[in-house]
C-alpha positions in Angstrom: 0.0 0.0 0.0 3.1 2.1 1.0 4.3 1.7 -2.9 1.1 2.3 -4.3 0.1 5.5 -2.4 4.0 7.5 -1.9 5.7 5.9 -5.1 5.0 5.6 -8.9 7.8 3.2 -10.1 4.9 0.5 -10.2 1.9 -0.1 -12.5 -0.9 0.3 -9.8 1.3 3.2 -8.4 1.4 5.1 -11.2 -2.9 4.0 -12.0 -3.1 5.8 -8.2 -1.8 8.8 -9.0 -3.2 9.0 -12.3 -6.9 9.0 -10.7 -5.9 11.5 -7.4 -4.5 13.7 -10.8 -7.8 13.5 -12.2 -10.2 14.0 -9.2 -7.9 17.2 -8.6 -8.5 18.9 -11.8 -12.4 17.9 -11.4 -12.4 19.5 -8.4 -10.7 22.8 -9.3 -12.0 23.1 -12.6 -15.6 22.8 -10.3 -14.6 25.5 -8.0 -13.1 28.0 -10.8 -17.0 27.2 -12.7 -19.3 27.8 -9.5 -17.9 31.1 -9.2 -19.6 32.2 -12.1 -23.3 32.9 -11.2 -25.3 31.7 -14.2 -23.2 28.0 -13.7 -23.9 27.8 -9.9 -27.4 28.9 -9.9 -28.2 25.8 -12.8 -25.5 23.2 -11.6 -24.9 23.8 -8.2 -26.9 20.6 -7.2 -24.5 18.7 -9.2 -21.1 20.3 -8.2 -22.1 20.3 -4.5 -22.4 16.4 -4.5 -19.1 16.7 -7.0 -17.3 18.7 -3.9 -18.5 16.1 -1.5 -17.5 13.3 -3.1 -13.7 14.2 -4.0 -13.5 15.2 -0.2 -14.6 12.3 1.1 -12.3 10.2 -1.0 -9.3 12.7 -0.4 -9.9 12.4 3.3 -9.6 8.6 2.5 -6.1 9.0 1.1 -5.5 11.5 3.6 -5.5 8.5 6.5 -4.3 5.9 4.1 -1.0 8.4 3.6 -0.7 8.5 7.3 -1.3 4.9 8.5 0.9 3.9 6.2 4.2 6.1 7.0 6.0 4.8 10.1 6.7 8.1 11.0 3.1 9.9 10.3 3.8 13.6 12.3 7.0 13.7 9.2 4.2 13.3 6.9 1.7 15.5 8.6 5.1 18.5 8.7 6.3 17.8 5.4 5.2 20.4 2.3 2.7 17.6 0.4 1.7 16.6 3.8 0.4 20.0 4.8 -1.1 20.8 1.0 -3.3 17.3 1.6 -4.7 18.3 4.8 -5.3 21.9 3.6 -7.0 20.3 0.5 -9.7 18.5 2.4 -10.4 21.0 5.6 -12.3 24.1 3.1 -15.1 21.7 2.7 -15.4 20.9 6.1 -15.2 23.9 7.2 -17.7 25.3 4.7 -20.3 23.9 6.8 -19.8 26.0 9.9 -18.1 29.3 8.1 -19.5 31.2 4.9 -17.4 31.3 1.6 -14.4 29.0 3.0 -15.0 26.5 0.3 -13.5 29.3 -2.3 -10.1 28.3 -0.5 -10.4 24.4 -2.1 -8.9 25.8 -5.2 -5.5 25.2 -2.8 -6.2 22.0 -4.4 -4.3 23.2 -7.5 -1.2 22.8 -5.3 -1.3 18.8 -5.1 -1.0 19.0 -9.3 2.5 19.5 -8.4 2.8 15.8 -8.1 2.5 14.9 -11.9 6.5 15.7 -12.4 6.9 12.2 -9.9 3.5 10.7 -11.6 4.5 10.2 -15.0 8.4 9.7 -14.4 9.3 12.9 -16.0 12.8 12.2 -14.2 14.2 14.5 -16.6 11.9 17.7 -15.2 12.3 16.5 -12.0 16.1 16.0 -11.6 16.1 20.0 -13.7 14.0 21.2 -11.0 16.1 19.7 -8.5 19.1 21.1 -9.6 17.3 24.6 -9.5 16.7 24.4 -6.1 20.0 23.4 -5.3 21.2 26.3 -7.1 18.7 28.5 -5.1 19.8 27.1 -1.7 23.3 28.4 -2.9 22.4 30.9 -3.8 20.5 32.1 -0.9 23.1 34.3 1.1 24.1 36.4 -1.8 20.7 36.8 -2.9 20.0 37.8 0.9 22.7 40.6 0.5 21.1 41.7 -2.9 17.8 42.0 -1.7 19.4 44.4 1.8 20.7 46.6 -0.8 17.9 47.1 -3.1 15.5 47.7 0.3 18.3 50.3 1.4 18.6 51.9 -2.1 14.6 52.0 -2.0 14.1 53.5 1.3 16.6 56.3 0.2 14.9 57.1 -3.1 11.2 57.1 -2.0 12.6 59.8 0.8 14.3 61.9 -2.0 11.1 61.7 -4.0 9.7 63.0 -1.1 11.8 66.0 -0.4 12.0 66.8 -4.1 8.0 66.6 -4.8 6.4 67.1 -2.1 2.8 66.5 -1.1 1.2 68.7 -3.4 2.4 65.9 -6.1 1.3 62.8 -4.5 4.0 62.1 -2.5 2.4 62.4 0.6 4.8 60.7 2.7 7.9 58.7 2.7 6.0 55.3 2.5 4.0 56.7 -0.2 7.4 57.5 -2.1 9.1 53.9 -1.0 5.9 52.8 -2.9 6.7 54.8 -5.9 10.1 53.7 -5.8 9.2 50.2 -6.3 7.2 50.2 -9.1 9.5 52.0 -10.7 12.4 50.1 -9.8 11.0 47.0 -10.8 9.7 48.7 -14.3 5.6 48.1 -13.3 5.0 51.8 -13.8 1.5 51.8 -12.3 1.3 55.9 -13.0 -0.8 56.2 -10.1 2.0 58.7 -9.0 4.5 60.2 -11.1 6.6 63.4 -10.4 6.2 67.0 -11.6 9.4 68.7 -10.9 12.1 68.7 -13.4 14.6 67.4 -10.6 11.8 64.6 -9.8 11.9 63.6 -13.1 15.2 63.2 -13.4 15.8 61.1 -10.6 13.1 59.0 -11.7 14.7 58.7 -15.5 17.8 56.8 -13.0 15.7 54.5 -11.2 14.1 53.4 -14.1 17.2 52.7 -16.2 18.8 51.4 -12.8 16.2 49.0 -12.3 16.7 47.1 -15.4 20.4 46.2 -13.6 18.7 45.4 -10.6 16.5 43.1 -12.3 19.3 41.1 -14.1 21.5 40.6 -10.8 19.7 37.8 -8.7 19.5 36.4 -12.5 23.3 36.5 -12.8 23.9 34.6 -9.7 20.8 32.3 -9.7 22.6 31.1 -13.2 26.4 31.3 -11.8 25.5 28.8 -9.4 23.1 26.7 -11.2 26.3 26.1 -13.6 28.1 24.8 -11.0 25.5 21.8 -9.4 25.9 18.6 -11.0 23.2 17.0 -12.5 22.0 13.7 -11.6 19.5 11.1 -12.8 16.8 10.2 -10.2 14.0 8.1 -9.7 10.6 8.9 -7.6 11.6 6.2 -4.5 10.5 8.0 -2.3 11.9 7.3 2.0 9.3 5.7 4.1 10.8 7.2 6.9 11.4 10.8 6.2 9.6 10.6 3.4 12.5 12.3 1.0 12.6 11.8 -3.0 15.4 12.0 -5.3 17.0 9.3 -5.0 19.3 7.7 -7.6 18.2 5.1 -9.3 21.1 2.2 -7.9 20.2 3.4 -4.1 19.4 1.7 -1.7 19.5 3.9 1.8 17.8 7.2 1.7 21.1 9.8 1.3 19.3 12.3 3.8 18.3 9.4 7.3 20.1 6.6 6.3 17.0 4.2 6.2 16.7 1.1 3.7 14.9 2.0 1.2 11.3 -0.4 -0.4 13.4 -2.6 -3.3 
């Protein structure tokens, strides 16, 4: 049962996963079609009983995945573990509170599970090497994103001084606000300066945010050059639950336990 429900290296695996794939999309394509009024008000007796029945049978899986773990609170912490329980409580709690149900389209979440389902090893070991590349990246990207909330803070004040609130820049938030989306090229134009000083500085925050925007590119790519890439399979550990291992493993690289041949 462990193999069928946690791995896909197996016919009836696979066949699992498959089917939870399918009762996901019914369920958010359901909840994306309610919201519109002339669908709910014709259908709704239908997609109610739709909702009901893809809970009840995700609350099955939900105590299959945890009877079946022999360590069920690593499950319960873990990232799919939390998006499975957040799947089936808007329902339930639909009954007692107004409008939660909108919150089933979390549901969308679980789809992330096709890139194990249908052994797209090649998308998977890709996406781990990104986040490798991310977690290396992390403490320069950290000192990057000090700078640019320094160099805002600075800029929105100037704006300030220089306009003024007779121009919209009504305080120094209000001109941090400004700096941002023009910094990061959004240009809402709910604000824009008068002054032929304001619009200078604001001519060198634009053309210095397309440099800002190309750093945390630049190192994001330095150091995905520099992780390895590796083939993996979706064995996944039924102790702490980790993927990604190779495919001639046979303890799980991150607890040590044997992993299911």
């Amino acid at each position: 049962m462990y193999e069928v429900i946690f791995e896909a290296d197996t016919p009836a695996g696979k066949a699992f996963d498959v089917i939870l794939l399918i009762l996901i999309l019914l369920s958010v394509i359901a909840v994306i079609i309610e919201s519109v009024p002339a669908i709910e008000t014709r259908y709704h007796p239908w997609l109610n009983r739709l909702e009901w029945t893809v809970t009840i049978l995700f609350t099955i899986e939900f105590i299959l995945r945890i009877l079946v773990v022999q360590r069920p609170a690593g499950y319960l912490l873990s990232f799919y573990g939390i998006i499975d329980f957040l799947a089936v409580l808007p329902t339930y709690l639909a009954v007692f509170i107004a409008g939660a149900q909108g919150l089933i389209i979390i549901r969308a979440l679980r789809l992330l599970r096709i890139f194990r389902i249908f052994k797209l090893t090649r998308y998977t070991s890709e996406g781990t090497v990104l986040i490798r590349a991310l977690k290396a990246s992390r403490n320069k990207i950290s000192v990057f994103l000090f700078a640019v909330f320094t160099l805002v803070i600075i800029i929105g004040t100037l704006m300030y001084m220089i306009e003024g609130t007779e121009n919209g820049f009504t305080s120094i938030p209000r001109g941090i606000y400004w700096a941002v989306v023009t910094m990061t090229t959004v240009g809402y134009g709910d604000i824009a300066p008068s002054t032929n000083l304001g619009q200078f500085v604001a001519a060198l925050v634009m053309i210095l945010g397309y440099g800002i925007i190309a750093v945390p590119t630049g190192i994001v790519t330095a150091e995905y050059s520099r992780v390895r890439n590796e083939d993996i399979t979706t064995q996944t550990c039924p102790v702490c639950l980790c993927e990604g291992h190779e495919p001639d493993a046979i303890y799980c690289k991150h607890c040590g336990s044997k992993l299911n041949p």
